[in-house]
N, C-alpha and C positions, 0 to 999 in steps of 0.2 A: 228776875231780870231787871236791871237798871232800866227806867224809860228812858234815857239818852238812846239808849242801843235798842230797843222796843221801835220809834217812833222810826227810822230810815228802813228797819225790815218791812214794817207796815208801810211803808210808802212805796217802794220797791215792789210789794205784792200788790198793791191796788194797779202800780201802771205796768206791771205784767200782764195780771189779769183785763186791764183796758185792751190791752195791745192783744191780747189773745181774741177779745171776743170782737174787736175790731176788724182782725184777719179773717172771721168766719166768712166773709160776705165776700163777693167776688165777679167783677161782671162775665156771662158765661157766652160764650157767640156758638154757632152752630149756623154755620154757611149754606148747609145745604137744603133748609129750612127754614133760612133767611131771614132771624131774628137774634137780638141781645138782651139779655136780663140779667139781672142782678141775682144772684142765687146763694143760699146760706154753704157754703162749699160746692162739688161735683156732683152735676145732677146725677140720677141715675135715668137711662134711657131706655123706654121698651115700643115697641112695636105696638100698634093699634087699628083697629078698622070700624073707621064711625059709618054707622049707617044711616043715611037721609030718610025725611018720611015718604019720599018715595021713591025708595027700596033701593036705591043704589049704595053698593060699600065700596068705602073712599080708604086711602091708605092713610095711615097718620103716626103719628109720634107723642108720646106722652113722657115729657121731662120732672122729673122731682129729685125734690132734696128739702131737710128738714133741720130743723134748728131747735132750743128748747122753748121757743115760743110757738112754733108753729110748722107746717107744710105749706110748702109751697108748689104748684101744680104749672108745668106750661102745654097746652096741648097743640099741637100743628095740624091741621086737614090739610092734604091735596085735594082741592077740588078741578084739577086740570080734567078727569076725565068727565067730568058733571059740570061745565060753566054754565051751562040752562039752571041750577038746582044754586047757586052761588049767589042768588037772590035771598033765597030763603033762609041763609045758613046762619046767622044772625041769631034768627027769631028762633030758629030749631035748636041752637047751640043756648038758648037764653033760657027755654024751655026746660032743658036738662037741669041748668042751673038754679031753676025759680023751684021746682022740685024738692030740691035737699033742705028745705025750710021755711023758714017764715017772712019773705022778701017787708026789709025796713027801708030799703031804698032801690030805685030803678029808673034809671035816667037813660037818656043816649048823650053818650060823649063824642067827643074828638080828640083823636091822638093821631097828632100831626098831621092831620084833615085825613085821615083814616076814619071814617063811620065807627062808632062802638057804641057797645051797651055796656052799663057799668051799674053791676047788681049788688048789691050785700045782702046776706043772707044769717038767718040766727036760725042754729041750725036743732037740733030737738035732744045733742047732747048738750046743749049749753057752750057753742061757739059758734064765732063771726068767719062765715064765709066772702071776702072779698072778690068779687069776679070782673074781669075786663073783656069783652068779645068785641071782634073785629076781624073784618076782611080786605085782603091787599088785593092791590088791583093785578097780581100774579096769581088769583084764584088759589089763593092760601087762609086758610078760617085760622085763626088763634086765640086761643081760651087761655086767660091767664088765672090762677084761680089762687087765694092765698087764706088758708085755715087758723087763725087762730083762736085765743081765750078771747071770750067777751073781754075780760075785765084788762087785756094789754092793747101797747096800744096799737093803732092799726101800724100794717106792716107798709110803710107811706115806701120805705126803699126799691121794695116788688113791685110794688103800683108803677112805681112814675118813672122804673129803669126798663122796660120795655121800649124796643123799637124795632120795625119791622128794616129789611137791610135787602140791597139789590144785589145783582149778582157779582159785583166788585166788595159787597162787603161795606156799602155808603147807604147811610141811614135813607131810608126814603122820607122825604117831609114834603106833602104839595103846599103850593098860595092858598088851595081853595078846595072847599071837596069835590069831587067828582073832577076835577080838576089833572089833567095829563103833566101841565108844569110843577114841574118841582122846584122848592129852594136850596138851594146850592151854598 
């Protein structure tokens, strides 16, 4: 094959193939669970029931979808029938988390004056668990959780496309934590 005619097929195929793995990613909303993420295509959605450490089971939701770097995890609690126990769900949700390995980092964050904990994990097959936990002031716990290889890089799109949304579907962000005003 002449490289004249070589060199525009090769070019062609490189920004297909961009444009493909560009499309994989996609923000996902889910209204009735009042949050937005970015997700490597259509999560897949199953039913769940987290149980507190003391004894009450909560209804929940566990979102996934995977890509060739990694799994991506979103988890929802209702905590409406437990707001006494929406104190602790943080640290019991953090818990779960510090478990799957060898915590190299563990901080408390703020995402969008939302309380969180923000853990990584290296986990005992030889991958970085990234987790985000946080509670809305609608008594909703959300574990964001994103699996990948040590050695890629972190999955910064999962992280930082989360946000928690009110019942119109408008991101919630307060001035302040603990804080009732929102910015608009």
């Amino acid at each position: 094959m002449n490289l004249k005619h070589f060199l525009p097929v090769a070019a062609l195929t490189l920004v297909l193939s961009g444009a493909a793995i560009a499309q994989e990613w996609a923000e996902f909303v889910d209204r009735t669970d009042h949050f937005t993420v970015n997700f490597p295509g259509d999560p897949q959605k199953t039913d769940t029931t987290f149980k507190t450490d003391k004894g009450a089971s909560l209804p929940g939701h566990i979102y996934k979808a995977s890509d060739r770097r990694g799994t991506y995890v979103m988890t929802v609690v209702d905590y409406k029938t437990a707001p006494d126990q929406i104190g602790a769900a943080i640290e019991e949700a953090s818990k779960l988390v510090r478990a799957k390995g060898k915590v190299t980092y563990d901080g408390t964050g703020m995402l969008d004056n939302h309380k969180s904990q923000r853990i990584t994990i290296e986990t005992p097959n030889g991958r970085r668990l990234l987790a985000e936990i946080l509670i809305s002031a609608e008594n909703r716990l959300y574990i964001s959780e994103a699996d990948t290889a040590l050695n890629a890089p972190p999955p910064a799109q999962y992280q930082a496309s989360l946000q928690v949304l009110d019942d119109d579907g408008v991101r919630i962000r307060y001035k302040a934590v603990g804080s009732a005003e929102r910015v608009r």
